[in-house]
C-alpha positions as CSV (number, residue, x, y, z in Angstrom):
1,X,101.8,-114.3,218.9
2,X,101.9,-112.7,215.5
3,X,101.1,-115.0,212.2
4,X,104.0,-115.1,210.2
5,X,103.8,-114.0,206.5
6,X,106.6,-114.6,203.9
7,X,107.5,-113.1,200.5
8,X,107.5,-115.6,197.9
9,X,107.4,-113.6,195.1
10,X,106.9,-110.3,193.1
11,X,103.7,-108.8,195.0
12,X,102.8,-112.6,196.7
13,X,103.1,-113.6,200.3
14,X,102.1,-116.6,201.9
15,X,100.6,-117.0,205.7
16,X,102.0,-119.8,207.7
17,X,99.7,-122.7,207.5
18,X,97.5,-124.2,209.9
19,X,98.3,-127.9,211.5
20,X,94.8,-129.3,209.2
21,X,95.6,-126.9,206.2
22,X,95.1,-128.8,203.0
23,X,96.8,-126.4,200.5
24,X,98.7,-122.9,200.7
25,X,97.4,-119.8,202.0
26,X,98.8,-116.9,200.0
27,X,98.0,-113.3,199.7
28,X,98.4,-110.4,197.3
29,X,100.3,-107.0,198.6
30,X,102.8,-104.5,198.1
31,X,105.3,-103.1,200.2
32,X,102.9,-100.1,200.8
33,X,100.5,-102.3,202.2
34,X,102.2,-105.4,204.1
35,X,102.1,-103.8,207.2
36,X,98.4,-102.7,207.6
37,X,97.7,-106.8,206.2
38,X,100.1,-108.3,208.7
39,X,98.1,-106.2,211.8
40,X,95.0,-107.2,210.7
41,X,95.2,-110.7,212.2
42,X,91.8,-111.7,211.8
43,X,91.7,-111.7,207.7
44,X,95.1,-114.0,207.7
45,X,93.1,-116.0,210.2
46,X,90.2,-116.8,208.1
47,X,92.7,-117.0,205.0
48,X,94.2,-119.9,207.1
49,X,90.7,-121.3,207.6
50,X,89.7,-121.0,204.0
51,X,92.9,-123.2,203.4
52,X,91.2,-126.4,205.6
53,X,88.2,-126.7,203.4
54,X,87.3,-130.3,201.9
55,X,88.5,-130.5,198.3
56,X,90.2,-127.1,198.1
57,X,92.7,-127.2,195.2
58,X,95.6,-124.9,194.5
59,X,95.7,-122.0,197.2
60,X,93.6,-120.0,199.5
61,X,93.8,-116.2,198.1
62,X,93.0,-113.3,199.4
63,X,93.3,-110.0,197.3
64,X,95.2,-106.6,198.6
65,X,91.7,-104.9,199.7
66,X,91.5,-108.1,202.3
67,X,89.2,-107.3,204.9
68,X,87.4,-109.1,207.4
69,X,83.9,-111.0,206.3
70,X,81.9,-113.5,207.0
71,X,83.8,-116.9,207.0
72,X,85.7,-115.9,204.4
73,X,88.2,-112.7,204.4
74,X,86.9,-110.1,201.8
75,X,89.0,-110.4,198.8
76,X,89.1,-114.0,199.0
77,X,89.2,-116.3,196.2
78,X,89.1,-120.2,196.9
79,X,88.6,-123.1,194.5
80,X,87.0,-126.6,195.6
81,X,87.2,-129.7,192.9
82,X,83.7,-130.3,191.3
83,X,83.4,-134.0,192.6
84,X,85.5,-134.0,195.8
85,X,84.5,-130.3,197.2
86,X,82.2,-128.3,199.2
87,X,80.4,-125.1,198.1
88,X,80.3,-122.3,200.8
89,X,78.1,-119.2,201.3
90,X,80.8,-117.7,202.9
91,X,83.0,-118.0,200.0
92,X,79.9,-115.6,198.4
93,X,78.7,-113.5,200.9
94,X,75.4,-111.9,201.9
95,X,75.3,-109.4,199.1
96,X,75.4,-112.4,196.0
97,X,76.5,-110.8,193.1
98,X,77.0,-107.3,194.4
99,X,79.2,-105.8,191.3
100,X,80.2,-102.8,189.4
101,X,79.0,-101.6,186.1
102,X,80.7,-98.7,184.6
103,X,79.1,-96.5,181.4
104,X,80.5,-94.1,179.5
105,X,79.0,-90.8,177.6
106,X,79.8,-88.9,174.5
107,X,80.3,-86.1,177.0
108,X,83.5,-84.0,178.3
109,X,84.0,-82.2,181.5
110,X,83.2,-79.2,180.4
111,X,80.1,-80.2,178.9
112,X,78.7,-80.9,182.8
113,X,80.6,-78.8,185.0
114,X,78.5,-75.5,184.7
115,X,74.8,-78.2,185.2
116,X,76.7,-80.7,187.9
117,X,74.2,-79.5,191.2
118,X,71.2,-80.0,189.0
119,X,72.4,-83.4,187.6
120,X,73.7,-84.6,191.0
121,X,69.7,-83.9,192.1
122,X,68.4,-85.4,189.6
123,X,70.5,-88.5,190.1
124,X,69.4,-88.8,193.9
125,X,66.2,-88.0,193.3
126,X,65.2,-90.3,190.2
127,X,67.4,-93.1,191.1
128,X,65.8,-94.8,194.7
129,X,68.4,-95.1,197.1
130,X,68.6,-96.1,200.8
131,X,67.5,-99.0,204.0
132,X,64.0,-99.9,202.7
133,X,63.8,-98.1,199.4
134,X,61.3,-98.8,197.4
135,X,62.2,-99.4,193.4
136,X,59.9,-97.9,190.6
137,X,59.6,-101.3,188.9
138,X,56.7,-102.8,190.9
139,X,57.3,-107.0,190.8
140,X,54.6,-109.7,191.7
141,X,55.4,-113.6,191.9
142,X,55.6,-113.8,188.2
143,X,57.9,-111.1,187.3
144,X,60.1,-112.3,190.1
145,X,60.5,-115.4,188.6
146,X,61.4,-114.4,185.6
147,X,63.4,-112.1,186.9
148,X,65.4,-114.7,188.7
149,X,65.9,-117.0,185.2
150,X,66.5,-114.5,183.0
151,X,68.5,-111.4,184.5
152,X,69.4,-108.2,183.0
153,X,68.0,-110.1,179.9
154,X,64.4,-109.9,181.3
155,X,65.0,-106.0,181.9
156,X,66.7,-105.1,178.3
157,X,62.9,-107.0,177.6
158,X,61.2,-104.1,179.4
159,X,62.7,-101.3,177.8
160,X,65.7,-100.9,180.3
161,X,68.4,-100.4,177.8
162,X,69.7,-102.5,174.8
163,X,71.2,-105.8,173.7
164,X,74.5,-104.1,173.0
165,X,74.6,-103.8,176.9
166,X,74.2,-107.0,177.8
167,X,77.2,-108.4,175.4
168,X,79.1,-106.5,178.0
169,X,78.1,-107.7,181.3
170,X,80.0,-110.5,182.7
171,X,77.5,-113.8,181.7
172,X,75.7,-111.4,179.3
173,X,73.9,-110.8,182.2
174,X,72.2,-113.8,183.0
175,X,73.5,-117.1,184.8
176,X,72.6,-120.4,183.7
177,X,71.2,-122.8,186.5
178,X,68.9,-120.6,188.1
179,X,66.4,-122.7,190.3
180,X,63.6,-120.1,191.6
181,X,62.2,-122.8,193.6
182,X,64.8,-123.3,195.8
183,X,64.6,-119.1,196.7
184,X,62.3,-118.9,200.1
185,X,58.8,-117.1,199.5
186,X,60.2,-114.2,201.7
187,X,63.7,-113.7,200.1
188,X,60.9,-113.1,197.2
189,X,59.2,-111.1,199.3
190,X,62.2,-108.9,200.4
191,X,62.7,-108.7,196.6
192,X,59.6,-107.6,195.0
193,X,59.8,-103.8,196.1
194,X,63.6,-103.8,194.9
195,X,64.2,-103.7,191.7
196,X,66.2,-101.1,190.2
197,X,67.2,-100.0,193.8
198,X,70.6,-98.8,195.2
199,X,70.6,-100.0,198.6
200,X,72.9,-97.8,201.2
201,X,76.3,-98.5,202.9
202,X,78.7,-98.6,200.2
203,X,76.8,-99.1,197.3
204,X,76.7,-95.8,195.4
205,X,76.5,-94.0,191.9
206,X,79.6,-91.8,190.6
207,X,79.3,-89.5,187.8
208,X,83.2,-88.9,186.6
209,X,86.0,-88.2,184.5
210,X,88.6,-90.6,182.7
211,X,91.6,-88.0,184.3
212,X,94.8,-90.4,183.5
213,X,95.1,-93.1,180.6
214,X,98.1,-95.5,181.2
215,X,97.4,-98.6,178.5
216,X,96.5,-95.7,175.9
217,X,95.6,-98.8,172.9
218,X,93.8,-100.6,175.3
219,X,91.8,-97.8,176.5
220,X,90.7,-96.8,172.8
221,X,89.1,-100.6,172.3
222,X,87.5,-99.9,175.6
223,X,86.2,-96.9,174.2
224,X,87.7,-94.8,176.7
225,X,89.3,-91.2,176.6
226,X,90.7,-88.4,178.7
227,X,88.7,-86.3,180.0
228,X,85.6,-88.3,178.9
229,X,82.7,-88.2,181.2
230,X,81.8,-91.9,183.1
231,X,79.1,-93.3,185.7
232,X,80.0,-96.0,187.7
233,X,77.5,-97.9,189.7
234,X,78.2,-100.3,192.6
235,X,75.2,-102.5,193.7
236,X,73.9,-105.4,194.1
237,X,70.8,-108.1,194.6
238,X,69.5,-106.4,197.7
239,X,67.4,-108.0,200.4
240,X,66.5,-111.2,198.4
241,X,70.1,-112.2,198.2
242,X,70.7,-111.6,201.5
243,X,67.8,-113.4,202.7
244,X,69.4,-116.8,200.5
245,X,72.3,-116.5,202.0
246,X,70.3,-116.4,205.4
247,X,68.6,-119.2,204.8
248,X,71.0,-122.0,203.4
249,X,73.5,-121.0,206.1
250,X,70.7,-122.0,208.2
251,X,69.9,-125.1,206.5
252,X,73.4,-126.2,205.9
253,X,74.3,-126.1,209.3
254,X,72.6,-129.5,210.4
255,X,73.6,-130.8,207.0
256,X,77.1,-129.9,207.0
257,X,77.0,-132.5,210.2
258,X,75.4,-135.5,208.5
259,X,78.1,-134.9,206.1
260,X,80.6,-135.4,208.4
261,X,82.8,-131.9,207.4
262,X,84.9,-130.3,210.6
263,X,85.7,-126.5,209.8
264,X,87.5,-124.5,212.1
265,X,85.0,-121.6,211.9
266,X,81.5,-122.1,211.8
267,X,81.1,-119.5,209.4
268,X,83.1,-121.4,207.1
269,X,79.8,-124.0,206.9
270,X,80.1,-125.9,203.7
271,X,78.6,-128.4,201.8
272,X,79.7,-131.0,199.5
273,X,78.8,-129.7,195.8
274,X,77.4,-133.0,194.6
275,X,74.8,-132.9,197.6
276,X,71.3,-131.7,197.6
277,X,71.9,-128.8,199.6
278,X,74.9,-127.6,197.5
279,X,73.2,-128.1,193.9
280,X,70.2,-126.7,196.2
281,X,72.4,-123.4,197.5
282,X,74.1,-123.2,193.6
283,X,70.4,-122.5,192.1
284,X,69.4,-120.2,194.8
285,X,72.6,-118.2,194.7
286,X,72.7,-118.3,190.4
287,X,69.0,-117.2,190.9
288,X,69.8,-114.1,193.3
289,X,72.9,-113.6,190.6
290,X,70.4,-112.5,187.9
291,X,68.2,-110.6,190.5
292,X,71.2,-108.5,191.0
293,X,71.9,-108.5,187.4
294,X,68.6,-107.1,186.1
295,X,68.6,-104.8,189.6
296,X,71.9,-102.9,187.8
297,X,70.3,-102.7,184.3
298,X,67.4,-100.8,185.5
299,X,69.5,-98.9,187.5
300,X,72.0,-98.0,184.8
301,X,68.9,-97.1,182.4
302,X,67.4,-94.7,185.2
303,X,70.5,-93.2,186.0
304,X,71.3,-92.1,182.2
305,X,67.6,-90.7,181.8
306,X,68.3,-88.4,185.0
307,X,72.1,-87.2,183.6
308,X,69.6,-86.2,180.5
309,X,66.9,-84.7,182.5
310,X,70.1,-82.5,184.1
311,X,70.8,-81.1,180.7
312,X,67.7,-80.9,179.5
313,X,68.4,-83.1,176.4
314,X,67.3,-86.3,175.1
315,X,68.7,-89.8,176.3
316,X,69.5,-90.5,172.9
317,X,71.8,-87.6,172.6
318,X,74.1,-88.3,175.5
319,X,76.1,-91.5,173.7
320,X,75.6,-93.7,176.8
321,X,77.1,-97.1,176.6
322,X,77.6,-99.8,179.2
323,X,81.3,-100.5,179.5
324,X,81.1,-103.7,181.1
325,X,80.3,-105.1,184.3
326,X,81.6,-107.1,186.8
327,X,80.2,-109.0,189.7
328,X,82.1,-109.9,192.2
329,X,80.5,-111.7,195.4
330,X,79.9,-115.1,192.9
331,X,80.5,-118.8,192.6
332,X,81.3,-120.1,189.7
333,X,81.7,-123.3,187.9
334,X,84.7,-123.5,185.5
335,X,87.7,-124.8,184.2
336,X,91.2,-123.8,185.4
337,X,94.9,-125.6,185.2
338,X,95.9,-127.5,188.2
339,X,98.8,-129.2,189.2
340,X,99.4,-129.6,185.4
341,X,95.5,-130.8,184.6
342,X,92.9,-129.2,183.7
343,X,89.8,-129.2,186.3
344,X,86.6,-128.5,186.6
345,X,86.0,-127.1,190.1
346,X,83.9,-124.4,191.9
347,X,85.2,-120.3,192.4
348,X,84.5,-118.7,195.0
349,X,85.3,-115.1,194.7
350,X,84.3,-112.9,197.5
351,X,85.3,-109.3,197.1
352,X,87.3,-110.4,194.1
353,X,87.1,-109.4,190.4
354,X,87.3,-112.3,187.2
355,X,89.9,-111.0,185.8
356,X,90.4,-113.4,182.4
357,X,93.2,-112.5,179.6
358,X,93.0,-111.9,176.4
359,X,91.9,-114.9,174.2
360,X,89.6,-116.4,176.9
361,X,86.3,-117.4,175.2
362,X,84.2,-116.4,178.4
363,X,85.9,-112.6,178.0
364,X,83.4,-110.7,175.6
365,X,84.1,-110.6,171.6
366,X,85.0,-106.9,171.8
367,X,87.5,-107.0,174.2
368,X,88.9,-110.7,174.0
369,X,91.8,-109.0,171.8
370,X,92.7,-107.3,175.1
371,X,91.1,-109.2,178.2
372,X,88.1,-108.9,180.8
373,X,88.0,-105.2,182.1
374,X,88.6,-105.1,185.7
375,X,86.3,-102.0,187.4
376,X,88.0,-101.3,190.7
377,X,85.8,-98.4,192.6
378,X,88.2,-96.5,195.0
379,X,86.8,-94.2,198.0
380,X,84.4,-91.4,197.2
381,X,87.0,-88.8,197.8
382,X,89.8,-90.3,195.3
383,X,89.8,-92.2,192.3
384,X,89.2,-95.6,190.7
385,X,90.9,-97.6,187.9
386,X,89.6,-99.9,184.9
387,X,92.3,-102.8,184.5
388,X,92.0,-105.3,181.8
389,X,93.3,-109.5,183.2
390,X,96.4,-111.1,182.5
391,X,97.7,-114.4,182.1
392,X,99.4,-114.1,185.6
393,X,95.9,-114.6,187.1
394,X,94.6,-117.7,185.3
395,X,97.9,-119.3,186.6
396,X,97.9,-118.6,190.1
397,X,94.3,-117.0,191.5
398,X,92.1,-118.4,189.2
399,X,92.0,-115.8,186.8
400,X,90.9,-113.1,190.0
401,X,91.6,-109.8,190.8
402,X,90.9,-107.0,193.5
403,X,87.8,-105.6,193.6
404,X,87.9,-102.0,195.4
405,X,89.9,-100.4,197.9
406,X,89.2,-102.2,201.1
407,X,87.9,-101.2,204.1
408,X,90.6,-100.0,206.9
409,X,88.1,-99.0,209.5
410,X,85.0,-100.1,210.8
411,X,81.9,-98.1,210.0
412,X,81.9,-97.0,214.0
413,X,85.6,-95.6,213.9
414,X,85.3,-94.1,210.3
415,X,82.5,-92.2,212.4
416,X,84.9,-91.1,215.1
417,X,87.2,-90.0,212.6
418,X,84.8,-87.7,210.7
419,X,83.5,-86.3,213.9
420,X,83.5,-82.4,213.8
421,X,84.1,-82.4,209.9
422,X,81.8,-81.3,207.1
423,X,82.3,-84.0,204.9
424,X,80.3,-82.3,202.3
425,X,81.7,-79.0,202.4
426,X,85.2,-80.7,202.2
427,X,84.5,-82.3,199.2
428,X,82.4,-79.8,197.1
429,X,85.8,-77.7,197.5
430,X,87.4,-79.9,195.5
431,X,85.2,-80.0,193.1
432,X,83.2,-83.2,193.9
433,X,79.3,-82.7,195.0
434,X,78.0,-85.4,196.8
435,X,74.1,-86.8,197.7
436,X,73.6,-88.5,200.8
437,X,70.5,-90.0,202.8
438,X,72.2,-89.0,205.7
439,X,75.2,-87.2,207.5
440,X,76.6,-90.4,208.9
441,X,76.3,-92.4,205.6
442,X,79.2,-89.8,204.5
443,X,80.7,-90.0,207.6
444,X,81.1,-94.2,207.0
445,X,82.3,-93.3,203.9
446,X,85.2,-90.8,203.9
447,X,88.6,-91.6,202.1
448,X,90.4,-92.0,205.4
449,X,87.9,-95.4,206.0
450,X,89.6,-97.4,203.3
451,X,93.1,-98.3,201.7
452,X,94.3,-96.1,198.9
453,X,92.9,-97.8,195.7
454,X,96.3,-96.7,194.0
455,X,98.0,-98.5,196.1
456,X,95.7,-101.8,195.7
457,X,95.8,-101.9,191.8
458,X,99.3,-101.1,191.8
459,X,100.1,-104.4,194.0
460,X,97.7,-106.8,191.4
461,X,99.7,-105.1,188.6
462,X,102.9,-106.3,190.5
463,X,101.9,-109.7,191.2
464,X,100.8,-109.6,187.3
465,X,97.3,-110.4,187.5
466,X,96.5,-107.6,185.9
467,X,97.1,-104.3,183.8
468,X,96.1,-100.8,184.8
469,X,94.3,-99.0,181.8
470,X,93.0,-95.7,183.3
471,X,92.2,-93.5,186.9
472,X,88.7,-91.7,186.9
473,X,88.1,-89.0,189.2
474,X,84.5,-88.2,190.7
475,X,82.6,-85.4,190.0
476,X,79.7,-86.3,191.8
477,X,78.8,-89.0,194.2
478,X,75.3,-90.4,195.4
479,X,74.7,-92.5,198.2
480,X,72.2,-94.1,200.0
């Protein structure tokens, strides 16, 4: 029997509820998408589940690239009160903090097309990418833990970049409440060798081109203009915030019993907030945060020295400036509206963008004219957009967002699908060059695998959690 979905207002539908559902479960979509959400059963499933859990407030969401995770739907947004509700890893996800940081250049087109092979190679080749890829910042113990206090801080420190980048990174690039103890010697460990690493699957670099500007004011305080030249990369904190996430799943198993908490899926575990294990799991994960935050700095500093190397010119020449960045596997502490009052209580976004409006004093001073930029990475064939929040979302989603296309196949059938093609060859006919580890990482990857990103931002925009700014089109793509 089908779960039944109802409209209930511009771009928001709502799931029916389970019989132990505490609040609403409610989804964002368009009419282009409703059909492929209401087939895949086992997102509006978890969606339901997400809706049981102990001191959830509001509504479970899920965003229009919902897909299925762990525990939690990807794209799913959930909000537990501080005193009365649980933290879950499954709210975060294996990859905490994966994100998206977007730079721009003083660069046109024109000004790379004719060096785009060479500067594609040099991308691949300077940045590491791949399973087991060693990083060319060698950490012991103690620059791990500073690494896991101080973030993209402790890499600006090193030479990675500049202050100016980290006034436009989401927490200015470090997370308060980091507690390195309570990260496992061999989530450190996994760590050490990974620093300024891309990792493989769908992380990835994108060297572009701003081709459509919608929001044209907005896009000039962003700094961004048609037919500019960007670089999008799409990371996170690797193998040592996979292994925290390993581990306290692990340990909040037993704990989640003591505790006396019944959740539908065990993948859902969950502990209360207030407890040990959840102020325990909050350190570790705001620890693996700043891993991942100083993992992208790096990366974002490498990646503009090998764009240089491609025109053989100096990295000072190029104009390269961080956009912003946005993480987006993340629990967060803060203060939202509900039922009238305002509350303290803990976000969970998982797949899902913060997507604050103008005014907001967490939205950086440059942009809090306009609101958070919103970096939504499309397939590797298409496009992706930069939206800026709206009040919309602080009302009903916790000031959240999409975060990317969504996948639409599995990994295995994206592989069926591709079977036969020359992935490559297809795309360097339209103009897009692409470096892979491997034929079937391109093969997981192909446009057909995921919802059209058009389609996703266009169904926040409706729902008015968001405004669309501008598209960029890739030039050149590297994977691991």
């Amino acid at each position: 029997m089908s779960i039944g979905i109802e409209r209930i207002g511009p771009g928001i539908w709502e799931v029916e509820p389970r019989h132990d559902a505490r609040v609403p479960a409610r989804f964002i979509a368009s009419k282009e998408l409703i059909q492929s959400i209401r087939e895949d059963e086992t997102s509006l499933k978890q969606l339901q589940n997400v809706a049981t859990l102990p001191g959830i407030v509001g509504a479970a969401w899920a965003m229009p690239d919902m897909h299925m995770g762990y525990g939690f739907p990807i794209g799913g947004v959930a909000a537990t009160d501080m005193e009365t509700g649980v933290v879950s890893p499954g709210g975060v996800g294996y990859d905490i903090n994966c994100g998206v940081r977007l730079l721009s250049f003083r660069l046109n087109e024109s000004d790379i097309r004719p060096h785009l092979d060479r500067i594609a190679n040099k991308l691949y080749d300077h940045v590491p990418c791949g399973v087991g890829q060693g990083g060319k910042v060698k950490a012991g113990q103690d620059v791990i833990e500073r690494v896991l206090v101080h973030g993209g801080r402790w890499a600006v420190e090193q030479g990675y970049g500049t202050q100016r980048d980290l006034e436009h990174v989401e927490e200015e690039s470090r997370m308060d409440g980091a507690l390195p103890d309570e990260v496992s010697d061999l989530a450190k460990k996994r760590g050490k060798d990974q620093l300024g690493t891309l990792g493989s699957g769908n992380h990835f670099m994108e060297l572009g081109v701003v081709d459509q500007i919608r929001e044209p004011d907005i896009a000039q305080t962003i700094g961004l203009s048609e037919g500019q030249v960007t670089l999008i990369l799409h990371t996170g904190s690797r193998g040592l915030g996979h292994q925290v996430c390993t581990d306290f799943l692990k340990r909040m198993m037993p704990a989640m019993r003591r505790y006396g908490i019944h959740v539908p899926d065990p993948q859902l575990c969950c502990v209360p907030i207030q407890s040990p294990e959840g102020k325990a799991y909050l350190g570790a994960m705001s620890a693996a945060v700043n891993f991942a935050f100083a993992n992208r700095q790096i990366l974002a500093s490498l990646a503009v020295q090998a764009v240089a190397k491609g025109l053989s010119t100096r990295d000072d020449s190029l104009g390269a400036r961080t956009v912003y960045e946005v993480a987006h596997n993340i629990a967060k502490i803060e203060t939202h509206t509900v039922d009238g009052k305002e509350r303290r209580v803990c976000v969970h976004r998982k797949g899902a963008t913060r997507a604050f409006p103008a005014g907001h004093r967490a939205v950086s001073e440059d942009y809090r004219g306009i609101g958070q930029p919103v970096l939504i990475p499309g397939d590797m064939e298409r496009y992706s957009f930069v939206l800026v929040g709206k009040p919309k979302a602080m009302e009903i989603t916790f000031g959240s967002s999409c975060h990317g296309a969504g996948r639409r196949l599995s990994r295995t059938k994206a592989r069926q699908a591709a079977q036969g093609r020359s992935i490559q060859k297809e795309m360097a006919a339209r103009g897009i060059l692409v470096r892979a580890a491997s034929l079937r990482t391109q093969a997981e990857e192909i446009a057909a695998a995921y919802k059209d990103v058009a389609e996703v931002v266009d169904a926040v925009a409706e729902a008015g959690l968001s405004t669309v700014v501008a598209r960029l089109r890739p030039l050149a793509v590297i994977k691991g």
